[in-house]
Backbone as CSV, one residue per row, in Angstrom:
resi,resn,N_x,N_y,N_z,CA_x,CA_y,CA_z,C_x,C_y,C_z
1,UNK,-11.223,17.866,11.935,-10.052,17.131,12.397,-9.651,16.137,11.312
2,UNK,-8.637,15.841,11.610,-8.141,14.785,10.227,-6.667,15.567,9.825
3,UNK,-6.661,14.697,8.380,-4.646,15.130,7.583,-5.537,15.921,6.096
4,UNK,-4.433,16.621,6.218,-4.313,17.511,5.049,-4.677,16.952,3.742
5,UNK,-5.302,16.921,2.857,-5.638,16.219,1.485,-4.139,16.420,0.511
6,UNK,-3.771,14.825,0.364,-2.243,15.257,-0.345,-1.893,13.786,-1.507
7,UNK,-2.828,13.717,-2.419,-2.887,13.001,-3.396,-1.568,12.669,-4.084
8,UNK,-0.728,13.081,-4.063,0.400,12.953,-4.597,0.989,11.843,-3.461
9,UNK,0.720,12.179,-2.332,1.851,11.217,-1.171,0.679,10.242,-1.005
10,UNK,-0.407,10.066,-1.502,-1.467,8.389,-1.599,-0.811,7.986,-2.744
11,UNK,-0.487,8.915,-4.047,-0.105,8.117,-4.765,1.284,7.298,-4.208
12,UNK,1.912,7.814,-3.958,3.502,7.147,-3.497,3.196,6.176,-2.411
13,UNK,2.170,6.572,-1.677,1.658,5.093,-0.556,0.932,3.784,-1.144
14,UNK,0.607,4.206,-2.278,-0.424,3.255,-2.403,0.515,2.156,-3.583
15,UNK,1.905,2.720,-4.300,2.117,2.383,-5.310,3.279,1.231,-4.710
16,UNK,3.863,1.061,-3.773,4.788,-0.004,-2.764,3.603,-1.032,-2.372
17,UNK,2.788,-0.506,-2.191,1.972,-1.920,-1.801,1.551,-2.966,-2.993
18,UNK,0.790,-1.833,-3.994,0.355,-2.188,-5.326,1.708,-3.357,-6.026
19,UNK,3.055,-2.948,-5.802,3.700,-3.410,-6.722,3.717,-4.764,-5.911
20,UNK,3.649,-4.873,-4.556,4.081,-6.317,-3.933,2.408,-6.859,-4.142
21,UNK,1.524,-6.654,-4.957,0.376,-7.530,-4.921,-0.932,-7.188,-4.201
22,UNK,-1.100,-6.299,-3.296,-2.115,-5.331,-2.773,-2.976,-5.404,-3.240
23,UNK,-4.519,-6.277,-3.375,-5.531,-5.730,-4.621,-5.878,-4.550,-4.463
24,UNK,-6.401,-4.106,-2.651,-6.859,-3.031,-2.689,-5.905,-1.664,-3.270
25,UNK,-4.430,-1.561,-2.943,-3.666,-0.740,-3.218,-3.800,-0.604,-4.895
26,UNK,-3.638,-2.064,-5.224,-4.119,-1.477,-6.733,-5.178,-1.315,-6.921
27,UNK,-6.186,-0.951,-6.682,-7.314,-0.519,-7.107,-7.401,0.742,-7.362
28,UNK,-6.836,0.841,-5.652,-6.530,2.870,-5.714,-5.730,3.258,-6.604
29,UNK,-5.050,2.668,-6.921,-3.581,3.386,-7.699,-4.195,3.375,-8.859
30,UNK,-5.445,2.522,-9.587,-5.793,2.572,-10.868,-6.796,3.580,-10.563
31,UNK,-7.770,3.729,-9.685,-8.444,4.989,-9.560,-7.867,6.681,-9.759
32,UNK,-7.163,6.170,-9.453,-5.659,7.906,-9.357,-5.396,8.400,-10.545
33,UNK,-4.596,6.797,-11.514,-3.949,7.147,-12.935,-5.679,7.637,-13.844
34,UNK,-6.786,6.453,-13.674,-7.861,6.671,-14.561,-8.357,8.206,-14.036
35,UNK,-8.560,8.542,-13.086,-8.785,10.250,-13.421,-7.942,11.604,-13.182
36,UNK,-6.910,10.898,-13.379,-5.593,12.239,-13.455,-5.209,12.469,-12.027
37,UNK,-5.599,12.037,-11.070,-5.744,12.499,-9.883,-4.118,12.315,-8.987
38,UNK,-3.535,13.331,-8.903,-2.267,13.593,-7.985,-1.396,13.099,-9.109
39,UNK,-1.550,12.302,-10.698,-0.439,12.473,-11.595,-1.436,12.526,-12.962
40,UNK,-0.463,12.865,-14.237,-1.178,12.593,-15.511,-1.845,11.882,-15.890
41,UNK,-3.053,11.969,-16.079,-3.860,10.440,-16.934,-3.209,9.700,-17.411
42,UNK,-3.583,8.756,-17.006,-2.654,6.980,-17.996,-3.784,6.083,-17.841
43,UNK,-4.569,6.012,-18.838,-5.173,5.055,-19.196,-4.919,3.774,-19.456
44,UNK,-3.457,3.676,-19.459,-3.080,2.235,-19.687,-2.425,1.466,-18.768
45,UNK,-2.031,2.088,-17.788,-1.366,2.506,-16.315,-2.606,1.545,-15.427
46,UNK,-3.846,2.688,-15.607,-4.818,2.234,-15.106,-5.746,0.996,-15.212
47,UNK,-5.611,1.035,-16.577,-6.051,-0.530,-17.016,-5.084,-1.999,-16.297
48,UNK,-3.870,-1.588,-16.206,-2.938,-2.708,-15.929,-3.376,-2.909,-14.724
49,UNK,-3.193,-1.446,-13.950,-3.457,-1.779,-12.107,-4.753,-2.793,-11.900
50,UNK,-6.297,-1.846,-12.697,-7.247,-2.878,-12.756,-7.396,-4.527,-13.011
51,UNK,-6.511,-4.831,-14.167,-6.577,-6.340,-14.261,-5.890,-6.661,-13.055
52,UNK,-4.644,-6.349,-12.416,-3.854,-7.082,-11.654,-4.836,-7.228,-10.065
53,UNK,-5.518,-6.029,-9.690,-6.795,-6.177,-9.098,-7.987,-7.121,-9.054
54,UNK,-8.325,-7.165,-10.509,-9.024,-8.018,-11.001,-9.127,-9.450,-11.210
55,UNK,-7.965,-9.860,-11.044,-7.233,-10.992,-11.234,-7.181,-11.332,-9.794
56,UNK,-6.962,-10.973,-8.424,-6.987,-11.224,-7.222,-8.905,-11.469,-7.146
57,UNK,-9.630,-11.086,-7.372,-11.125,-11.123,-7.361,-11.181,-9.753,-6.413
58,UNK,-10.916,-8.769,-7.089,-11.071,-7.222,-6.382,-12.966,-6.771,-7.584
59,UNK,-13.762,-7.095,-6.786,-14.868,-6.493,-7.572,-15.138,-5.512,-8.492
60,UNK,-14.779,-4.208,-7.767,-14.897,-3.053,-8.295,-13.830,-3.192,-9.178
61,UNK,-12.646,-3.586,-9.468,-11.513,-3.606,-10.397,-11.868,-4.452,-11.352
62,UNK,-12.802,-5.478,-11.222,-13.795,-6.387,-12.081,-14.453,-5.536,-13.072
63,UNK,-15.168,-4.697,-12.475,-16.235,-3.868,-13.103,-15.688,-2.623,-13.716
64,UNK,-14.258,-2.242,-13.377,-13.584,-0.819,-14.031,-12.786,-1.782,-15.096
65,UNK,-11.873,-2.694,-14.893,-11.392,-3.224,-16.282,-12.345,-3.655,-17.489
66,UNK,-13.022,-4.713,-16.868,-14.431,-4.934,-18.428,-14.914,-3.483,-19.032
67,UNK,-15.184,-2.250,-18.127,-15.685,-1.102,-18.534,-14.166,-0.733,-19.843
68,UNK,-13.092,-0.545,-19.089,-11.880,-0.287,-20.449,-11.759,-0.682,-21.153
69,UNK,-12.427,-2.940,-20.976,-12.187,-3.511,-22.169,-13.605,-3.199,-23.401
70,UNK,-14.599,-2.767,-22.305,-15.874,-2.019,-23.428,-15.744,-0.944,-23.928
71,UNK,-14.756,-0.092,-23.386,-14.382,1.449,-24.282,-13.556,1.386,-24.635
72,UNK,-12.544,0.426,-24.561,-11.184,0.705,-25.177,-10.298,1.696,-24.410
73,UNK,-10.338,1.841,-23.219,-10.146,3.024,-22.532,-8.817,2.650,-21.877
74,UNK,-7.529,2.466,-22.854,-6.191,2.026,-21.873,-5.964,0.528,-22.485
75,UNK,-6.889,-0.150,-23.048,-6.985,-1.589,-23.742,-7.245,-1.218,-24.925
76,UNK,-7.054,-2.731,-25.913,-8.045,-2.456,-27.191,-9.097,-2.807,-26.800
77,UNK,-10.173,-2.081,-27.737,-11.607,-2.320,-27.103,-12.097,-3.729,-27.459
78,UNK,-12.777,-4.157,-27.162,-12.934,-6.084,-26.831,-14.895,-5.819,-26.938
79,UNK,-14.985,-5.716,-28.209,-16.704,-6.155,-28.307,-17.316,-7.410,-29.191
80,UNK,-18.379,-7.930,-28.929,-18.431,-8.857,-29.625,-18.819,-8.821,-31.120
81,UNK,-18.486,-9.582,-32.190,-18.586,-9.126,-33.455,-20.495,-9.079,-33.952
């Protein structure tokens, strides 16, 4: 029982909330872009959603942005000299 799996229409749900400030919505929406999931990879897409997450004190968006700013993954990479 349950809805049909339809990643494309989470993305479009999740991305109205995200833009009015949502941490959780952005979280998801950076989970989506960082693994291609229902649109093209955007690593930088994903990085943005994460800080703006991150910046509310969204944990896990804590721990996925520092990870981009340690790989460079959508950021420049940020290590210490």
């Amino acid at each position: 029982v349950g809805v049909n799996k339809d990643v494309q229409r989470a993305l479009q749900l999740f991305t109205v909330p995200a833009q009015k400030g949502v941490a959780n919505a952005q979280y998801n929406l950076a989970v989506l872009y960082s693994r291609g999931t229902g649109t093209k990879r955007d690593a930088v897409q994903a990085a943005a959603w994460y800080l703006k997450a991150a910046d509310q004190g969204h944990r896990e968006a804590q721990v996925c942005y520092a990870t981009c700013l340690y790989k460079g993954d959508g950021v420049p990479q940020d290590l210490p000299a």
